[in-house]
N, C-alpha and C positions, 0 to 999 in steps of 0.2 A: 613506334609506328613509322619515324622516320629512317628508323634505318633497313626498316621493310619495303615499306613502299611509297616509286614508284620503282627503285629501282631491281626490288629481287621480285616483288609479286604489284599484280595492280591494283590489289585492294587489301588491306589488314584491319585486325579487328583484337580487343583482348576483351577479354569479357571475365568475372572474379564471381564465384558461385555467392547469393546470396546470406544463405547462411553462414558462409566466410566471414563475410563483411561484419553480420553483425554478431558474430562473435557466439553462434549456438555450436556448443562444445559437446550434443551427442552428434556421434557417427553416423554415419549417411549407412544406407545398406547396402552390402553389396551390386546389386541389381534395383536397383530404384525406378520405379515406372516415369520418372520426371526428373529434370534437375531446373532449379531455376538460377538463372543466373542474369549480372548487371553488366552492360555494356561499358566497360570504363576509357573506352578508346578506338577512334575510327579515325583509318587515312586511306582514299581512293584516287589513285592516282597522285597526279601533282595539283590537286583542286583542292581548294581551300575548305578547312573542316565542315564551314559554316552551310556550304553549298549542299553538304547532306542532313544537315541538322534537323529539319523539320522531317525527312523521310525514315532516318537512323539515326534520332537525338541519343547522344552520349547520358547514362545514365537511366536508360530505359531497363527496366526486368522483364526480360523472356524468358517462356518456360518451352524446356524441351524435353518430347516424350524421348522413350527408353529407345526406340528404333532409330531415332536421329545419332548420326556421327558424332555431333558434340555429348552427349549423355553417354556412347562406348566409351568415349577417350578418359572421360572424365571415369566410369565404373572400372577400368582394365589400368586404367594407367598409361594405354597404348595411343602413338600418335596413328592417327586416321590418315590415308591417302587414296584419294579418290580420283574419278575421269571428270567429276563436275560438281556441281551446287547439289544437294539431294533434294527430296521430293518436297519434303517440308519446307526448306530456306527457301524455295523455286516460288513457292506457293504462297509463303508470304511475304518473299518479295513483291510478289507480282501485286498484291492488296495492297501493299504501301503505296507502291508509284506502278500502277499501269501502266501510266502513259510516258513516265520517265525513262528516257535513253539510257543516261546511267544503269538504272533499274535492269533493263532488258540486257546490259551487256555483261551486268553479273548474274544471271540466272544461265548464261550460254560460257560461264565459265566451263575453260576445257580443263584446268587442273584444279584440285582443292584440298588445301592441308591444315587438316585441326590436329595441333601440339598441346597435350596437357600442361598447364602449369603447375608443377609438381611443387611441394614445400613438404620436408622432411617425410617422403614415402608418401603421401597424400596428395591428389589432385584437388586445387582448391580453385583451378578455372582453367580456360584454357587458350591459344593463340589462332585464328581462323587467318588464311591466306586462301588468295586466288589467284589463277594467270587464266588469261582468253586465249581465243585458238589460236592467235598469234606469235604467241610465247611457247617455247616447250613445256611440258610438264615438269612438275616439279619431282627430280631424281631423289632417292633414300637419301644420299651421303647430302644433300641442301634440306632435309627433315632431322637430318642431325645436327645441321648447324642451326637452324630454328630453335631444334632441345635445348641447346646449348645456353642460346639467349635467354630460354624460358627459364631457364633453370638460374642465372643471373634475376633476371626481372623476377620471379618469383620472392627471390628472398630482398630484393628491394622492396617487393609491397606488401612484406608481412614486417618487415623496419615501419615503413610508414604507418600501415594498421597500430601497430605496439605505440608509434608515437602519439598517435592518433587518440589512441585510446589513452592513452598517458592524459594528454593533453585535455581530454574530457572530462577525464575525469578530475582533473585540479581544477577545474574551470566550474564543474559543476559542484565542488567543495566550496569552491570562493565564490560562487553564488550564493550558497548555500548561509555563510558567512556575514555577507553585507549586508546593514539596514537599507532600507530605504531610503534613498537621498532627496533635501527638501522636505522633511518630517516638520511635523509642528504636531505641538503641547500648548499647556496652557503658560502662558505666557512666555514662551520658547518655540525658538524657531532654529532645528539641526541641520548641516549639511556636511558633507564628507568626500574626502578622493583618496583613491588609492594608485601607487604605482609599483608595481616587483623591480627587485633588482633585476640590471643589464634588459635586452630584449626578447629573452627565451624563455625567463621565468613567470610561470603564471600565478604563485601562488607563493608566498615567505613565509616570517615569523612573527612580524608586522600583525596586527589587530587591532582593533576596535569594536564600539558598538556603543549604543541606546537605550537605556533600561528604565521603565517606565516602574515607578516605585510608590508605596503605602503611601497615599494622602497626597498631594500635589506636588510630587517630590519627582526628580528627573535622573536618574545616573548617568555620566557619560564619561567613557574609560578609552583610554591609548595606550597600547602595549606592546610591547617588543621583547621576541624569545631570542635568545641568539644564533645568528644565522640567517641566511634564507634558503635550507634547501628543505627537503621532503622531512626531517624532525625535526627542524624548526617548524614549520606546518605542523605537525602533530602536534607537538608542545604547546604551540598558540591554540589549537582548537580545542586541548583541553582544559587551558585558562581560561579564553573565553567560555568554556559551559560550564566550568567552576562559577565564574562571575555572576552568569547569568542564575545562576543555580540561587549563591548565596543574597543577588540583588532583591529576591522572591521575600527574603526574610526580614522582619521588623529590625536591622539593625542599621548601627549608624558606620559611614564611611570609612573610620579606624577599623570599627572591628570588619568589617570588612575584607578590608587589604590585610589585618592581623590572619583571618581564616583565610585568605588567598597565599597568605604567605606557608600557611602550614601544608597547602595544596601542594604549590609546586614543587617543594623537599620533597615531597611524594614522585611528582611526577618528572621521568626521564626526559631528560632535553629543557627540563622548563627553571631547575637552577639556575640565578642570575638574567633570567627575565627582568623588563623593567616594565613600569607602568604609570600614567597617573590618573587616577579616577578623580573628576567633578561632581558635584551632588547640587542643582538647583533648586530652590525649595521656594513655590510659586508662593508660600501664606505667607513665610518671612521673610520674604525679599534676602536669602542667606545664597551661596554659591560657598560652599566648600568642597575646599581640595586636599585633596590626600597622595603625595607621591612615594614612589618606590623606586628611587635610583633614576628618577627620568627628568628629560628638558622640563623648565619649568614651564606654566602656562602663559601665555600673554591674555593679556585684555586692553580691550578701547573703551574707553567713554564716546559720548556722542561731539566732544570737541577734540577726542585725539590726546596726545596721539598713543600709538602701542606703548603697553610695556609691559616687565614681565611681573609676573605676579612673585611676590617675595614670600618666599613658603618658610612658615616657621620652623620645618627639618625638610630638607630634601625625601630621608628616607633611604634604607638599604635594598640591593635588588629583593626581588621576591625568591623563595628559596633556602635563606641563610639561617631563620627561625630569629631571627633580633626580635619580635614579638612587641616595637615600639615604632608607631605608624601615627605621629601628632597631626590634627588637621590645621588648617588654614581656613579662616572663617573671612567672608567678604560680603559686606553690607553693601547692598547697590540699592540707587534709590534714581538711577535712569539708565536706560538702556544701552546695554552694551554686547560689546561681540566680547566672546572666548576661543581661543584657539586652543585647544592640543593636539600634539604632533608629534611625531619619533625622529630619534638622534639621524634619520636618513636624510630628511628635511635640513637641516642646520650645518651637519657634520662631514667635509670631505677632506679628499688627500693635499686638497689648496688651501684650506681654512679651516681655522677651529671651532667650538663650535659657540663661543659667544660671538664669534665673526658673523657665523653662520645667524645664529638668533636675533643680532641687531640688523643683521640683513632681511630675514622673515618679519622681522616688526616693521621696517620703513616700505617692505611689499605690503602690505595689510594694509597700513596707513592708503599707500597711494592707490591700493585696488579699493580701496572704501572711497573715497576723496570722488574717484573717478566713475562710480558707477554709475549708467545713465538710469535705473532704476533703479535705486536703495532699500525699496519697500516693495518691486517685483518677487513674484511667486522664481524664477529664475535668477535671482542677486546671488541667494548663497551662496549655489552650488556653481553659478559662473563666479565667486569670489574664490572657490575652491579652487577652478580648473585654473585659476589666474597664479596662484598660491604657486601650485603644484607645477604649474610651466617655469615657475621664475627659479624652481629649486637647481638649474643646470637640464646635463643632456639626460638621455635615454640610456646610455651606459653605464651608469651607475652601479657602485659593486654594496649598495644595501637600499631594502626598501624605502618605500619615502608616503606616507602617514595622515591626514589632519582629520580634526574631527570642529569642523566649528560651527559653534553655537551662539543666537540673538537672545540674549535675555532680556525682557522687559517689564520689571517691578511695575507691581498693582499697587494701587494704593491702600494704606493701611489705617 
């Protein structure tokens, strides 16, 4: 728009047919009595966008019958070149702003040029230009250097649509993904943060989740597929509904991760995953862990400070078939925080990762220590986002993880 106007025309306009936008993949007809299309861009004059907003908000859908020049250009392919505004744009211009100057001195446009925007043989919106009788009309050979543009910007906004859509759609998987954060059970209290690698990734290998199990029992699992691009995502999403599948069933935490283990041999990208499942168990005050190649868990007592929980075998990734997944059993008998978290948390190119782990315990410690409400419905999950700030920058080249949880043993 700026490189339109004010200086080749006084008023420009792009407009993207709606059914572009949202992606309906049957064919228009040739001859269509209507086209509807979204204003995605206005610049009139050297006046500021804002000064037309309320009369020509950006983002508005009009529809234009077959006889309007925007609906030829758009059916033919062809750019339109007219002596003015036509009957229709005249008309409702005029009902927007009456009484607006503006208004009035684009309906007395002396020249008007609608450019199809073309993308591969298809018109998918089109470019509106005006000059007043001030200006000469606008000659063929400046309707081709218009094409010219359009034919540029076209394939810029079918980049952006594709990323667009990219970008939804990982967003609306990793919605799809997350518990609810600030969950409570019986006698547990969950919260969780996620972050993707670097700043462009929406969606890793990275997992977690909450599983609510036979009798007073809680599952809660952290896992990491290798990688974070688009099969590491597939990989984790079908661990996680392996997980969630076999959480369903009367078994205990080895056999568990034994049948997860037999999963992901199965499944492509998910060899060499890592994970550790926790299992609270509200009647026996028990908290057992089960890992597979992953950071061990920390826990707090109610005097501090972190530490990490000493797991009777670490465990091999998931994937390899070893078919030996021993638990770690822990009697608690007051209430305590549990973390699990992926090697993104603890692990960089400056430090290793027990550097990294004794650093994640002394942040726990002093975000616990410090919290102005300990027992706030908001503690966890500000204890999360405190976690997760302390873990370094935003650029990060692997996701970063926690899952934690308040246990607090009933009396027996």
């Amino acid at each position: 728009m700026h490189a339109l106007a004010p200086g080749f025309c006084d008023a420009a306009s792009v407009y993207l047919l709606q059914r572009w936008l949202v992606e309906e993949e049957a064919r228009m007809a040739a001859d269509p009595p209507q086209i509807e299309a979204r204003r995605l861009a206005l610049r009139i004059g050297a006046d500021a966008a804002e000064d037309w907003e309320h009369l020509l908000p950006v983002g508005e859908v009009l529809v234009f019958p077959r006889e309007t020049p925007y609906a030829r250009a758009v059916a033919s392919g062809q750019t339109q070149l007219l002596d003015g505004v036509d009957d229709h744009t005249a008309e409702r211009l005029l009902k927007t702003g009456p009484d607006h100057m503006g208004v009035d001195a684009l309906v007395r446009s002396a020249s008007f040029l609608i450019v199809p925007l073309r993308l591969r043989g298809t018109a998918v919106g089109f470019i509106a230009c005006t000059r007043g009788p001030d200006r000469e009309p606008f000659a063929r050979v400046e309707a081709v250097a218009v094409e010219s543009l359009g034919s540029r910007a076209g394939v810029a906004l079918d980049n952006a649509r594709r990323y667009e859509r990219e970008r939804r759609t990982a967003l609306a998987i990793r919605r799809s993904l997350l518990p609810d954060t600030g969950q409570s059970f019986e006698g547990c209290r969950v919260a969780h943060g996620y972050r993707p690698a670097g700043q462009d990734t929406v969606i890793g290998g990275d997992w977690y989740d909450v599983l609510p199990r036979a009798g007073r029992r809680l599952g809660m699992v952290v896992g990491d597929a290798m990688g974070h691009g688009p099969e590491s995502a597939v990989a984790m999403i079908q661990l996680r509904t392996a997980v969630r599948t076999l959480a369903a069933l009367d078994i205990g935490p080895s056999e568990l991760l034994h049948r997860l283990d037999a999963v992901a041999g199965d499944t492509p990208g998910a060899p060499f995953a890592t994970c550790m499942y926790a299992e609270w168990d509200a009647d026996l005050n028990l908290c057992t862990f089960v890992g597979a190649g992953h950071p061990p868990p920390l826990i707090r007592g109610p005097g501090g400070p972190a530490r990490r929980v000493s797991l009777v075998t670490p465990g091999l990734p998931l994937g390899l078939g070893t078919g030996r997944y021993e638990p770690t059993v822990l009697p608690l008998s007051e209430p305590s925080l549990v973390l699990l978290y992926s090697d993104g948390l603890v692990e960089s190119r400056t430090r290793d990762i027990d550097q990294g782990i004794t650093r994640l315990a002394r942040d726990l410690d002093a975000g616990t220590e410090e919290a102005p409400e300990p027992d706030g419905p908001d503690a966890l999950p500000s204890l999360c986002r405190r976690l997760l700030a302390g873990s370094g920058a935003d650029d990060v080249s692997d996701d970063r993880t926690l899952l934690l949880a308040e246990l607090t043993p009933g009396r027996r």
